[in-house]
TIZATI-324027 format. One record per residue (C-alpha): residue number from 1; x, y, z. Coordinates in pm, whole numbers, plus 50000, padded with zeros to 5 digits. Last residue first. Example, Ala and Ser with C-alpha at 12.3 -4.5 7.8 and 13.67 -1.06 7.14 Angstrom:
2
{pt 2 {51367 49894 50714}}
{pt 1 {51230 49550 50780}}
//
This chain:
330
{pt 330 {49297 51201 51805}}
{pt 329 {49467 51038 52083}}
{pt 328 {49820 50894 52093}}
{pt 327 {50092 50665 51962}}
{pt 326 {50306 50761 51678}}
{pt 325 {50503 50401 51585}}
{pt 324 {50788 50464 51305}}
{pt 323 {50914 50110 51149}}
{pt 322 {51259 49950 50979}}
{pt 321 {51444 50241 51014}}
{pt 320 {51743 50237 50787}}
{pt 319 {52076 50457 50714}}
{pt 318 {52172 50826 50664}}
{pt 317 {52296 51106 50898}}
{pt 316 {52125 51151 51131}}
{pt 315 {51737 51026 51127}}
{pt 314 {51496 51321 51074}}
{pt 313 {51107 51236 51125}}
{pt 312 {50930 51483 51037}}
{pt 311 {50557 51487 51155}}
{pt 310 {50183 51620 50981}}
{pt 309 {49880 51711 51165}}
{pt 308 {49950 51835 51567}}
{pt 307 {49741 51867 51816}}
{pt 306 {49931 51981 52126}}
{pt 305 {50281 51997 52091}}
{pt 304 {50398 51841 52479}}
{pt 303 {50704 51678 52450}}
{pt 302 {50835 51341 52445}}
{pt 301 {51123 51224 52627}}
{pt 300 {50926 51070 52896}}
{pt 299 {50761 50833 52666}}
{pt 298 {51029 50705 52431}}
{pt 297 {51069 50394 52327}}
{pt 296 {51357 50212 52098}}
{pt 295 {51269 49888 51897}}
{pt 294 {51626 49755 51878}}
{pt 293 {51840 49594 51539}}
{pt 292 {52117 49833 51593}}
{pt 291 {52133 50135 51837}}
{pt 290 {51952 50473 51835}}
{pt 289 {52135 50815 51975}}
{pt 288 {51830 51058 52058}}
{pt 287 {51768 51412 51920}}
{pt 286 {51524 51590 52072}}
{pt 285 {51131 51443 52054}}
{pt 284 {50849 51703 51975}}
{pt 283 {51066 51962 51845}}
{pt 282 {50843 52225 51689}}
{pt 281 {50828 52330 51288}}
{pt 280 {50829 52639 51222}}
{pt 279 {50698 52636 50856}}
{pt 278 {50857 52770 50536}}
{pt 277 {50998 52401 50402}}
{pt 276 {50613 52273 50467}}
{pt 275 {50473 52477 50215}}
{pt 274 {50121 52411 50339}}
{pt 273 {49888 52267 50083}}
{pt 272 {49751 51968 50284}}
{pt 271 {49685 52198 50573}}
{pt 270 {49949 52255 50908}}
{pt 269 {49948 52167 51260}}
{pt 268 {50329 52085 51269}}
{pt 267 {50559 51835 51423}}
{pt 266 {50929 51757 51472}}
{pt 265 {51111 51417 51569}}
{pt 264 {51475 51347 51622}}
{pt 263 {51696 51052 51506}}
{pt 262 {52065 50905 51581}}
{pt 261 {52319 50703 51410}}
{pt 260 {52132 50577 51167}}
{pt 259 {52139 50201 51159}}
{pt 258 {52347 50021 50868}}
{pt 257 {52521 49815 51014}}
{pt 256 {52260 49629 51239}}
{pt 255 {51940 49703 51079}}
{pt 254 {51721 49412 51066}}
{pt 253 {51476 49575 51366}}
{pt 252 {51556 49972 51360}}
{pt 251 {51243 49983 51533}}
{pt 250 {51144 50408 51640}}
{pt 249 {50862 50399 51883}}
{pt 248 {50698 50718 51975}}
{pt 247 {50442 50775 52283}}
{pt 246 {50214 51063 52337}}
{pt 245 {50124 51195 52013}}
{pt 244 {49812 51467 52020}}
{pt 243 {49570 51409 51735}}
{pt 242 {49508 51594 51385}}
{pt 241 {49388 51255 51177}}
{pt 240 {49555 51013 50954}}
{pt 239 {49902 51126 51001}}
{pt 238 {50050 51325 50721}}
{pt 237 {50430 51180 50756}}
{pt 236 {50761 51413 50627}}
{pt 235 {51055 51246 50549}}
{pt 234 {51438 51317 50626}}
{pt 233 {51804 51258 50590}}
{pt 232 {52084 51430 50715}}
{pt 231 {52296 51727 50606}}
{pt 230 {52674 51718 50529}}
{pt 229 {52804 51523 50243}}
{pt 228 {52894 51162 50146}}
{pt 227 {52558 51004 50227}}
{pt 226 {52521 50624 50214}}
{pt 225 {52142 50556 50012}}
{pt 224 {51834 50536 50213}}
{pt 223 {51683 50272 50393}}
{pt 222 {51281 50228 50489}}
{pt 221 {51173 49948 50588}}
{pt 220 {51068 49618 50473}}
{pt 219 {51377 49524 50241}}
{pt 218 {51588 49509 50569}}
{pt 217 {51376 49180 50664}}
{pt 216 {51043 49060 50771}}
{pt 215 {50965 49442 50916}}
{pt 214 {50715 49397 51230}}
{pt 213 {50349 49456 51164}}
{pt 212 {50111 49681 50984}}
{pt 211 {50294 49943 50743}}
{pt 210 {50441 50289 50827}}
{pt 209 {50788 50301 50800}}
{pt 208 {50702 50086 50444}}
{pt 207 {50562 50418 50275}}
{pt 206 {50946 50538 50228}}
{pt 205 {51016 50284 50038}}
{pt 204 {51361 50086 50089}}
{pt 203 {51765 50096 49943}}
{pt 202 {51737 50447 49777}}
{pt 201 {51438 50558 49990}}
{pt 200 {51611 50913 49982}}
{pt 199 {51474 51293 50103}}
{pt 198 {51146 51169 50198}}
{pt 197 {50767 51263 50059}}
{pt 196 {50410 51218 50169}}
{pt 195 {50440 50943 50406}}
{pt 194 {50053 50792 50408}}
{pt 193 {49855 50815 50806}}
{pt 192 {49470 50677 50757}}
{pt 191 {49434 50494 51035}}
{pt 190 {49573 50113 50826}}
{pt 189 {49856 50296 50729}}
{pt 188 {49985 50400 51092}}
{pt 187 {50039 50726 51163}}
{pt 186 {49818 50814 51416}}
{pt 185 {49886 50478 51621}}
{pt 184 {49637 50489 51892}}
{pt 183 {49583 50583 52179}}
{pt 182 {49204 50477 52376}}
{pt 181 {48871 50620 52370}}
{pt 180 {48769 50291 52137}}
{pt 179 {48456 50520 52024}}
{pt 178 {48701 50722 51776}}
{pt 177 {48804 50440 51566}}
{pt 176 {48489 50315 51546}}
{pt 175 {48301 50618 51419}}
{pt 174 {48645 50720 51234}}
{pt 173 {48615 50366 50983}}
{pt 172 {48956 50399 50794}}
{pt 171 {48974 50603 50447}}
{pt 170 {49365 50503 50293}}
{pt 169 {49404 50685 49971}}
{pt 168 {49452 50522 49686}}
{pt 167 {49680 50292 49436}}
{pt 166 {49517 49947 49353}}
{pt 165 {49809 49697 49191}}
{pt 164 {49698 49412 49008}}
{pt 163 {49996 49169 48865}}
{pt 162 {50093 48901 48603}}
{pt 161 {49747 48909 48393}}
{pt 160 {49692 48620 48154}}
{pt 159 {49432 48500 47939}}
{pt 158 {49067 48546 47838}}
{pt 157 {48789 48784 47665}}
{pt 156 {48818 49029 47783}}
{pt 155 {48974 49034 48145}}
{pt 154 {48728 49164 48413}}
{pt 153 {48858 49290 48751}}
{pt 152 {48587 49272 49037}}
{pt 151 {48682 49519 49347}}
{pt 150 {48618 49557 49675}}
{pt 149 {48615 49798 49952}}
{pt 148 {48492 50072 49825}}
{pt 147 {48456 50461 49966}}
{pt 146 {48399 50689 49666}}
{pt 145 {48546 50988 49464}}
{pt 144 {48586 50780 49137}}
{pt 143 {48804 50915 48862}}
{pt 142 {49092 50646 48820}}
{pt 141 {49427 50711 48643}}
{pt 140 {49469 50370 48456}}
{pt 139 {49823 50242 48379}}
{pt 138 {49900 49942 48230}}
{pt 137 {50235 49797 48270}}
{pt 136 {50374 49605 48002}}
{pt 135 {50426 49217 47916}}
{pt 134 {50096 49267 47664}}
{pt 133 {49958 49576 47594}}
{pt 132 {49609 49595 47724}}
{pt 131 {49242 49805 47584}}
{pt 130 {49054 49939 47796}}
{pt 129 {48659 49864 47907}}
{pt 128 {48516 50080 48117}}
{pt 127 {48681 50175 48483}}
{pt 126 {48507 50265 48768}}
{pt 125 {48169 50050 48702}}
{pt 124 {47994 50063 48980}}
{pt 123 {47865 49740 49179}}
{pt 122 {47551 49736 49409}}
{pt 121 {47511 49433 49620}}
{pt 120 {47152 49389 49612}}
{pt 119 {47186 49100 49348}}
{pt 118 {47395 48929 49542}}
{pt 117 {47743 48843 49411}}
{pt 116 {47919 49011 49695}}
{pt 115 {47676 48818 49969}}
{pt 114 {47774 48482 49754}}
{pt 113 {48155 48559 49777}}
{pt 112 {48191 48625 50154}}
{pt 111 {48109 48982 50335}}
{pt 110 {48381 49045 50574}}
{pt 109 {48147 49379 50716}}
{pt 108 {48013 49681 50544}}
{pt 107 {48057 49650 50163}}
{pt 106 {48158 49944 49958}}
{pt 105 {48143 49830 49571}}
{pt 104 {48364 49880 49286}}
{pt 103 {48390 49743 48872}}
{pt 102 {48673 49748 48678}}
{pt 101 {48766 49636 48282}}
{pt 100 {48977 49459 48050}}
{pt 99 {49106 49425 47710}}
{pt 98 {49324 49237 47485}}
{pt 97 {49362 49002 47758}}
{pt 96 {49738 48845 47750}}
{pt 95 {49843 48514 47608}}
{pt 94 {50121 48605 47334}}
{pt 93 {50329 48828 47541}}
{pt 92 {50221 48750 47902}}
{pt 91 {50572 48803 48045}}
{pt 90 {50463 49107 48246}}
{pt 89 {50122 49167 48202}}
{pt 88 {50077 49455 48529}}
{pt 87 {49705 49610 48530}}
{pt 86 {49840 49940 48743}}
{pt 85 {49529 50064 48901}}
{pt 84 {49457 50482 48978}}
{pt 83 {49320 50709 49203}}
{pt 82 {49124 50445 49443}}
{pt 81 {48910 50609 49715}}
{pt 80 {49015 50371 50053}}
{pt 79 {48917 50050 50217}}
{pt 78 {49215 49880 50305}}
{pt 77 {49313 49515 50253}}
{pt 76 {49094 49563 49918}}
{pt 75 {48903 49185 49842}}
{pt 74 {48927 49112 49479}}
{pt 73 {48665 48977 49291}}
{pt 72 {48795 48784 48967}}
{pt 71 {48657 48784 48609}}
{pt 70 {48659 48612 48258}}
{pt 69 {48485 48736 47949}}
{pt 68 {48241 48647 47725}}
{pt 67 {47988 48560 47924}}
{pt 66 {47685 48304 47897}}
{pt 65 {47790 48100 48179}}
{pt 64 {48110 47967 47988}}
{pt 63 {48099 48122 47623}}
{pt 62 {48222 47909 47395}}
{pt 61 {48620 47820 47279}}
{pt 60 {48795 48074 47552}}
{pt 59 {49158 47967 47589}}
{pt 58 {49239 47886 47987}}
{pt 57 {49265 48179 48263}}
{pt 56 {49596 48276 48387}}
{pt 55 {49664 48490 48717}}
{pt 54 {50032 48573 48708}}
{pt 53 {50419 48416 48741}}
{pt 52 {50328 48166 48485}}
{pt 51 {50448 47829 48481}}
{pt 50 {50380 47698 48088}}
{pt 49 {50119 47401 48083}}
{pt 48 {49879 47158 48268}}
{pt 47 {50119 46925 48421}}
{pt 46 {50333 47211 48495}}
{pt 45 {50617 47375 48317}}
{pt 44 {50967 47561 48351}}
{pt 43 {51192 47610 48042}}
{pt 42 {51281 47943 48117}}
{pt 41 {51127 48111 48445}}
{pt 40 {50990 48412 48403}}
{pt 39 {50923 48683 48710}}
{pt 38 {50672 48873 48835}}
{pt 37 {50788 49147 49114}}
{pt 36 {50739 49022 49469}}
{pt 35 {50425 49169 49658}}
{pt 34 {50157 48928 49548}}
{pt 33 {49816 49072 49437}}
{pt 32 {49737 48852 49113}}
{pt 31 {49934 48601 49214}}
{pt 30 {49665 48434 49407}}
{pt 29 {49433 48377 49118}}
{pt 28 {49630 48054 49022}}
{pt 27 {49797 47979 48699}}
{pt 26 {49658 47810 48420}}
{pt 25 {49311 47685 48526}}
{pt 24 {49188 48024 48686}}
{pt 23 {48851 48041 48566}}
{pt 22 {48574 48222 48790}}
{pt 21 {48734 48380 49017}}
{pt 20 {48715 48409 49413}}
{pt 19 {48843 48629 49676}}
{pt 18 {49121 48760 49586}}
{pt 17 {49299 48897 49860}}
{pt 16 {49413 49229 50041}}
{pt 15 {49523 49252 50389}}
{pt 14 {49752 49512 50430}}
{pt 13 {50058 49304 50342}}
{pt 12 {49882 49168 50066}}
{pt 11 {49830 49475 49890}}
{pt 10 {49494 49562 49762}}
{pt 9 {49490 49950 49876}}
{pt 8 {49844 50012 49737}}
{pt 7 {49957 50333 49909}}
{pt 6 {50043 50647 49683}}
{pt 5 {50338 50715 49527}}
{pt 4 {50166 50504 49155}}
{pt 3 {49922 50766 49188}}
{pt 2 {50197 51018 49048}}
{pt 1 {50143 51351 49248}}
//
């Protein structure tokens, strides 16, 4: 699979932030991790120089604290095992880092800047030093089978980088998960649940169904394209441990003409390398009319599948769902 599918571990809507760096005079470390797509804006300045959609350090003239390049810690909004970054310089053309670099480290806790910069915090280098293309994307497949939490980027030996994306897989805390003895949401992002492949996301990703918090707007969910044949549309969730799903909630919050008509729900217990087309899949919820812009419950409806891994969720015949809730026990 393309690491780019998998879930950003440093987005913003999961949490991620940069933390500190040491030189961001031209444009503000904040951008690194923002959701939008960069953009360039002709003709547009600031008191200190061009508007850049990015982070943006200023021109190197003597080492500042005897280095020779400039850095930023980064804070994941997930802890997870990265597969691969995407070092994003769009628009820096003639003010990008000719090189940069990536160092890790697991942290227990919200440790603040001065913990991370301890010398007992223990940073691995996960990525040696690369060389950029300016106003490109820069892929880096990632070969690190760790836990970490946070990252420090290093730009050689200044300049400008539009956008840091951290692709992984999601590895939540199971001690505490398991000692709250209560339901939770097996799918969810944030316990480890990823979508591992729809029929359409035409209009919205498939991996937003299962994000923290309500949809902001119909570009928060997941919408596929109008269909003009038979058949429905589909997509298949992994959740983030085997557990037994008790309570569903299907929001098609935003959507109001473009709803599905109706959805149903089917399970498996099933490995990672299952051919999931050949499986007998079980009905866990029939199918159930939905209406616009309403966060629909079912509790009653549900039936009993045991443990079950991975979930289809089938909505009839096309449309948008803004969020998919799987409550119950692992």
């Amino acid at each position: 699979m393309d690491f780019t599918e998998l879930i950003d571990l440093a987005s913003e809507k999961l949490g991620g932030a940069v933390l500190y760096a040491n030189d961001d005079f031209f444009a503000p470390k904040e951008n690194l991790l923002k959701p939008n797509t960069p953009i360039f804006i002709e003709g547009k300045y600031t008191d200190l120089g061009k508007w850049m959609d990015g982070w943006e350090t200023r021109r190197r003239r003597s080492p500042r604290l005897d280095e020779t390049f400039d850095w930023c810690i980064i804070r994941l909004g997930l802890a997870g095992i990265i597969h691969g970054v995407v070092i994003d310089t769009s628009f820096f053309r003639g003010n990008f880092p000719s090189h940069c670099s990536l160092e890790a480290c697991a942290a227990d806790g919200q440790p603040n800047v001065e913990q991370l910069l301890d010398a007992e915090t223990e940073w691995t280098e996960i990525l040696p030093q690369a060389e950029l293309e300016g106003d490109s994307q820069n892929l880096f497949t990632i070969n690190f089978p760790q836990r970490v939490t946070h990252l420090r980027l290093k730009i050689y030996p200044d300049g400008g980088v539009a956008r840091l994306r951290v692709f992984g897989e999601v590895l939540p805390n199971w001690t505490a998960l398991r000692c709250r003895e209560s339901e939770i949401d097996l799918a969810a992002v944030e316990n480890g649940g990823t979508v591992l492949e729809a029929s359409d996301m035409f209009f919205g990703q498939r991996h937003n169904l299962i994000m923290p918090g309500h949809a902001q707007d119909m570009s928060d969910g997941w919408e596929t394209k109008r269909r003009r044949g038979e058949g429905y549309d589909w997509c298949v969730i992994k959740l983030g441990s085997a557990g037994t799903i008790r309570r569903v909630e299907v929001d098609t919050s935003h959507f109001k003409g473009n709803y599905p008509e109706s959805c149903s729900i089917e399970v498996i217990r099933a490995d990672d390398n299952a051919n999931f087309d050949a499986l007998d899949w079980q009905e866990l919820l029939p199918n159930f009319k939905l209406q616009a812009h309403t966060r629909h419950i079912y509790v009653d409806e549900i039936k009993d599948c045991g443990a079950v891994t991975h979930v289809r969720f089938n909505i009839f015949p096309d449309g948008g769902v803004s969020r998919l809730r799987l409550f119950g026990r692992i």
